[in-house]
N, C-alpha and C positions, 0 to 999 in steps of 0.2 A: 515229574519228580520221581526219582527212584525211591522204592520199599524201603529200604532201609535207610535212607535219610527220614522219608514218610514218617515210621515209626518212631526213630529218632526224636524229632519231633511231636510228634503224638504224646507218647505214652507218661512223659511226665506228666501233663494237663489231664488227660484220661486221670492219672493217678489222686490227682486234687481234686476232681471231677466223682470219683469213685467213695470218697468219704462224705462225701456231700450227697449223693445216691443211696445211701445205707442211713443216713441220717435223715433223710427225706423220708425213706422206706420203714422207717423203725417207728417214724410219728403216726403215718400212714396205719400201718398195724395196728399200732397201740390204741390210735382212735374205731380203728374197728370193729378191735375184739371188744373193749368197752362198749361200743355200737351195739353191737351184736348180746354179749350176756346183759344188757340194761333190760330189756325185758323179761331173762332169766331170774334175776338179783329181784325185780319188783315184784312178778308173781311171789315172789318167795317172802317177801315182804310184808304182803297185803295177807298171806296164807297165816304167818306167822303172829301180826300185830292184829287183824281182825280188828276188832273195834278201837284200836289203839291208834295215837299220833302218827305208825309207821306204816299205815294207810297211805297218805297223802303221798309222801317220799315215794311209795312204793308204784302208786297208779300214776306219777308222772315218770317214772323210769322206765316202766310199759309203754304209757305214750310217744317217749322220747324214742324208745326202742323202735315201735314198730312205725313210726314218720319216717328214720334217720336208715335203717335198715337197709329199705328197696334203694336209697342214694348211694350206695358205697360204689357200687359199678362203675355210674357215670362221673363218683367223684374220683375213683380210680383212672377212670378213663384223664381224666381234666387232670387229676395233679400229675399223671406220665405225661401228657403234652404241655404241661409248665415244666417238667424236666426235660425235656426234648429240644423246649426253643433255649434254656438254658445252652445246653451242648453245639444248638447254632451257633449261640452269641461267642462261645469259646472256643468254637473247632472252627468256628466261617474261613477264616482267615487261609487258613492251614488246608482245608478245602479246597477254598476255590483255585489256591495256587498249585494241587495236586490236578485240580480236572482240568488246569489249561486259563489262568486269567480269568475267572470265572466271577460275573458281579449281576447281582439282583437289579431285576427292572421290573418294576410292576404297571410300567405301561409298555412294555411288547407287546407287539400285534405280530402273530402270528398267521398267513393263510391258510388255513387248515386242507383247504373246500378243495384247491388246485391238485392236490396229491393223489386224491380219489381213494384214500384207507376211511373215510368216516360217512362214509354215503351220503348221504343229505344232509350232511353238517349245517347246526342252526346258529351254536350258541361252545361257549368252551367255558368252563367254572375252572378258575383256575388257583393251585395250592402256595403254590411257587412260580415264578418267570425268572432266563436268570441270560446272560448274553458273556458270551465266552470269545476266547480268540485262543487258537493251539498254530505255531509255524506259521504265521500270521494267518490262518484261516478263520473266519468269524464263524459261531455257529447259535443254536438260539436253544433254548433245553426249556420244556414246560411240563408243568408238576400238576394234574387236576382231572377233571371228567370233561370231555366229549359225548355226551351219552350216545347207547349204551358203555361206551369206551372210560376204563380208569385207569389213569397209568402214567408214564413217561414218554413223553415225543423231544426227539431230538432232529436238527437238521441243520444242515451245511453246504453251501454251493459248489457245486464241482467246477472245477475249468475246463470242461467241454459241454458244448451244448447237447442235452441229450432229445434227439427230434422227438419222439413217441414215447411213450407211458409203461412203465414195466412196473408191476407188483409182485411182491413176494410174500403171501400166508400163512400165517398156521391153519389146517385143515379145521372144515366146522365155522370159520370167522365168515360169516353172510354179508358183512357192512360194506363191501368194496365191491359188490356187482351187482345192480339196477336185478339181471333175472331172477339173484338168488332168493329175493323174496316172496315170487312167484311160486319157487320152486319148493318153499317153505310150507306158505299157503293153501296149496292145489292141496295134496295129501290131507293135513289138517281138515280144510271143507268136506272132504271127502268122506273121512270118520265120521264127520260131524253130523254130516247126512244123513249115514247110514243109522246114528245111534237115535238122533231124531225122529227118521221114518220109524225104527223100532220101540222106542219108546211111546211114542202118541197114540197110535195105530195098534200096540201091541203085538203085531206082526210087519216082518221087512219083506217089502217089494222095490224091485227095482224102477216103478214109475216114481211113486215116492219118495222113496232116495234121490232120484233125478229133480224133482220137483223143490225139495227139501235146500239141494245142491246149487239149484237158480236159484233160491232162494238169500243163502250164505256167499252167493257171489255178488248179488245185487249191495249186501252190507261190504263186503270186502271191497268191491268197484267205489265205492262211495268213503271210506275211511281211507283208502289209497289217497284219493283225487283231494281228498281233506288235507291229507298228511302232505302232498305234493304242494298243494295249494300256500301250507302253514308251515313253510321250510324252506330254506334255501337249495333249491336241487342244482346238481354237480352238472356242469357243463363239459360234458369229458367223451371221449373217444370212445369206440365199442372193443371191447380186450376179450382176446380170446384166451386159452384155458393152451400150456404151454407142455408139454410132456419132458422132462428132464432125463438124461441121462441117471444120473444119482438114483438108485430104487430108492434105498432106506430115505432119501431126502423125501420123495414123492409121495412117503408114505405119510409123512407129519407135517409135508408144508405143498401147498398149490402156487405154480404162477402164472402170473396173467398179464398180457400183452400185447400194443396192438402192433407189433413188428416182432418175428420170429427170431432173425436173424439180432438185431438188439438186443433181446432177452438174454440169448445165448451169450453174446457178448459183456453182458452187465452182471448176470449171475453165471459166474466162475465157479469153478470146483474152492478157489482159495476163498472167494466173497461169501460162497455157500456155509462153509468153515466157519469162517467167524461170524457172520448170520447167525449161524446154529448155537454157537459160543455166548452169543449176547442174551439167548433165552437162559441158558446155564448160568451165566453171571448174575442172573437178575430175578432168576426163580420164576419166570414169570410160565403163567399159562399157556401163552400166545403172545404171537411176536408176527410184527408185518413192516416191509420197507416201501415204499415206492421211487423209482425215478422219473422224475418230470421235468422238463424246461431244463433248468440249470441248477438243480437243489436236488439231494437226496433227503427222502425223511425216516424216520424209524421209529415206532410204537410199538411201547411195548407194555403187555396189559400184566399191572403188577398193584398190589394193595401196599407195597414195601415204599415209605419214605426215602428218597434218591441219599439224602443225606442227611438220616441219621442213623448215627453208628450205634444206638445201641438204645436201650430207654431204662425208666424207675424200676422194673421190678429185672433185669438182667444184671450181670456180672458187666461192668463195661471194657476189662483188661482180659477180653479172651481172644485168642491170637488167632481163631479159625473167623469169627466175626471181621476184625480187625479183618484181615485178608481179603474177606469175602467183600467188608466197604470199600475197600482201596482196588479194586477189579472193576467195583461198579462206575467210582466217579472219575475213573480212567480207563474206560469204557470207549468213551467218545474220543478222547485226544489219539486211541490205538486203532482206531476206524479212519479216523483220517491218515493217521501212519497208512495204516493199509493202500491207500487212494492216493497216498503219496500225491495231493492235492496241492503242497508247498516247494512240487517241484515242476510245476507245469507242464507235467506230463500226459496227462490227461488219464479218464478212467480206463 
């Protein structure tokens, strides 16, 4: 759907939507600041009436005060997310036919484990599930935690097989290589040693610190093998470490691959481009793709709701927002543009 139909559409509902927001918002207040000066009002009360009937009024207005006080956060929190499924219930529509046919499934099953972006993927807690079709290509979009992982994963099957494993990361992401956590570890033990042997002993020797360091590896050997054990571990190829043409890309994203000559093929100067694009769009910290089998997937680690446009205590008719939603939940159907996947052309 083009922007300007998009909005077209939009902006009246936003508009009905917007008086109902300020009326939400003004109860919200109103119940606050009464929240909030009730204990003010009863000290004043109890200061004033002293042995008088304006006691009693005045010591349950303190009470009320300071019970109802520490709740206003999480009741802030809870009535923005009662206005937020509201904007679902009234924007879904208009949504899902901007991101591409787009309809709620709350039983997809997504493979996470095959992609190799979530390392020993156990378990996935999820916000939203939602299953789309853009130029008759199907794709599957999920809203939740992967731990450590929160954010958006999206994916779609390409029309060519792709033989080997190619990832692409934001620098820093440890979850997508078996070594990395090694290489995390080793250093860490190593401090840990040294401040050990110095602390106990009062003075650092390097036998101590060695002895210290077999010591912090016999715990780490044994929580590994726990962790292995209490996990589903990823059954995947050994990926080496890919050096790109692009500097400035090299400097904010690593890839990894177990074919040189694929990698190079799959990440383009143009795919690197809009890769890069999808961080920008999404705000997010860190962003990672992989290619496997016949699916490309992409995660991307963001605390931002995929679709909501805006919440209780914001303006909902602001046009840089608006913009910024309408980039995100057409996001996915311009990636497959890209891949031109609806013309069997292959990647």
């Amino acid at each position: 759907m083009e922007y300007c139909r998009f909005l077209e559409e939009l902006l009246p509902r936003l508009n009905q939507l917007e008086s109902v927001r300020k009326q939400r918002l003004k109860n919200f207040l109103i119940l606050s600041v009464f929240t909030i000066l009730a204990p003010v009002l009863g000290i004043t009360l109890i200061r004033i009436g002293q042995n008088s009937p304006l006691v009693l009024p005045g010591a349950l207005l303190v009470l009320y005060g300071f019970l109802l006080v520490p709740s206003l956060i999480p009741w802030g929190i809870y009535r923005n997310k009662n206005f937020g499924k509201l904007l679902k219930t009234n924007l879904n529509d208009l949504i899902c036919k901007a991101a591409g046919e787009l309809k709620p499934d709350k039983d997809l099953e997504i493979d996470f484990s095959k992609s190799g972006l979530f390392a020993r993927y156990n378990k996935a807690l999820a916000d939203d599930k939602f299953r789309g079709k853009y130029n008759g290509v199907a794709f599957e979009i999920f809203e939740g935690m992967i731990p450590p992982f929160r954010g958006v994963v999206f994916a779609f099957k390409s029309n060519k097989k792709i033989k080997n494993r190619t990832i692409l990361v934001s620098k820093n992401d440890i979850s997508q290589k078996n070594s990395d956590l090694i290489r995390v570890w080793i250093p860490i033990m190593i401090i840990l040693s040294a401040v050990l042997a110095f602390s106990i002993n009062g003075e650092f020797t390097i036998l101590k610190a060695f002895e210290y360091f077999l010591f912090c590896s016999m715990f780490f050997a044994l929580f590994y093998v726990i962790g292995i054990l209490g996990t589903q571990n990823i059954n995947r190829e050994a990926l080496n470490k890919i050096n790109m043409e692009d500097v400035e890309f090299c400097r904010k994203f690593d890839v990894y691959s177990s074919d040189e000559v694929e990698a190079r093929y799959l990440a383009t100067p143009a795919f690197i481009e809009r890769f890069q694009s999808l961080k920008t769009v999404f705000g997010a910290k860190k962003i990672k793709c992989a290619f496997y089998e016949d699916k490309v997937m992409f995660a991307i680690s963001t605390s931002k709701d995929l679709f909501e446009i805006g919440n209780l205590f914001t303006q909902l008719e602001n046009p840089e927002k608006i913009l910024d939603f309408y980039k995100q939940i057409t996001a996915i159907p311009e990636m497959i543009d890209y891949f031109k996947l609806d013309e069997k052309t292959g990647l």
